[in-house]
N, C-alpha and C positions, 0 to 999 in steps of 0.2 A: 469580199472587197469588190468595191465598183472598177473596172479598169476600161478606161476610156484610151479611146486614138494618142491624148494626150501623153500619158503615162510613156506611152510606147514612143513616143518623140522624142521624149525628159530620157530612154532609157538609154537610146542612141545618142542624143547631143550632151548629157550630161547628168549624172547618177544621182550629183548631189542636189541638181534641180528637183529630181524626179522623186526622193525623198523629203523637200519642201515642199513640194506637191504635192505627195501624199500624205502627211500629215497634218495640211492645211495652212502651209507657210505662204501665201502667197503677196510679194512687192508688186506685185505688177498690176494692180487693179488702180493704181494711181497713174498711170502710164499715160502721154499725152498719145502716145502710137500705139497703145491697144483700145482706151477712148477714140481710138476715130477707125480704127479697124470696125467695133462694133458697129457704129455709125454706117460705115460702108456696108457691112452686112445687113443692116436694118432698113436703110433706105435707097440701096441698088436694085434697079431693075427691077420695079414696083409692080411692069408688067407679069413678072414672070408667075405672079400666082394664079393669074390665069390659067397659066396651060401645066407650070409644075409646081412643087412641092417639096418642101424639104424632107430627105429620107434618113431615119434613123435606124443603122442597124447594130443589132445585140447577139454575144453568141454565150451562154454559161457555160463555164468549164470545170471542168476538176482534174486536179493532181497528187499525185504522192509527194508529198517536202522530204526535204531529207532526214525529220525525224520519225518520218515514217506515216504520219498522219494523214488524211483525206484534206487536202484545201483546196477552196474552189472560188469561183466571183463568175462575174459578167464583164465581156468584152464588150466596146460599144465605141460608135464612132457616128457621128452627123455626114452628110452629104446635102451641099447647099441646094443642089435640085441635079436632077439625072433627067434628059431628055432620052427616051427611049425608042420612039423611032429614028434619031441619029445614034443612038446607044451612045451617046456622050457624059460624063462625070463631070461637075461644072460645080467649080467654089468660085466665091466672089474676093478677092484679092487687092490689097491694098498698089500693088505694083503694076506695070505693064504690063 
């Protein structure tokens, strides 16, 4: 299994999101506020691919489940761009 930043959000705010999520239930693509988040992410600070880049990082794991078997995925999370001579973390956000 793919386990994304997201997962881990669904896991803290709410289980039964996080099980419509992983099994592919998702309402929200109709969304007039996740359509304009993307938007924002798409067309903010056009400058910035000059000097940065969006960072993808991934980690694969494995665990013992409790029936005793090997299960394992990949962790993974986007980072909108990371300025690293101010060593700053930078998403683009629909709020102030």
């Amino acid at each position: 299994m793919h386990i994304t930043a997201t997962h881990i959000s669904y896991a803290h705010v709410c289980r039964r999101k996080l099980w419509l999520f992983s099994n592919g239930i998702q309402m929200e693509h109709t969304s007039d506020t996740v359509s304009e988040g993307k938007l924002i992410h798409e067309t903010s600070y056009a400058q910035r691919a000059e000097k940065f880049t969006e960072v993808e990082l991934s980690l694969a794991f494995t665990y013992r489940s409790p029936e005793g078997g090997d299960e394992g995925g990949v962790l993974s999370a986007v980072i909108d761009f990371y300025d690293a001579k101010a060593k700053v973390i930078h998403e683009t956000k629909k709020s102030d």
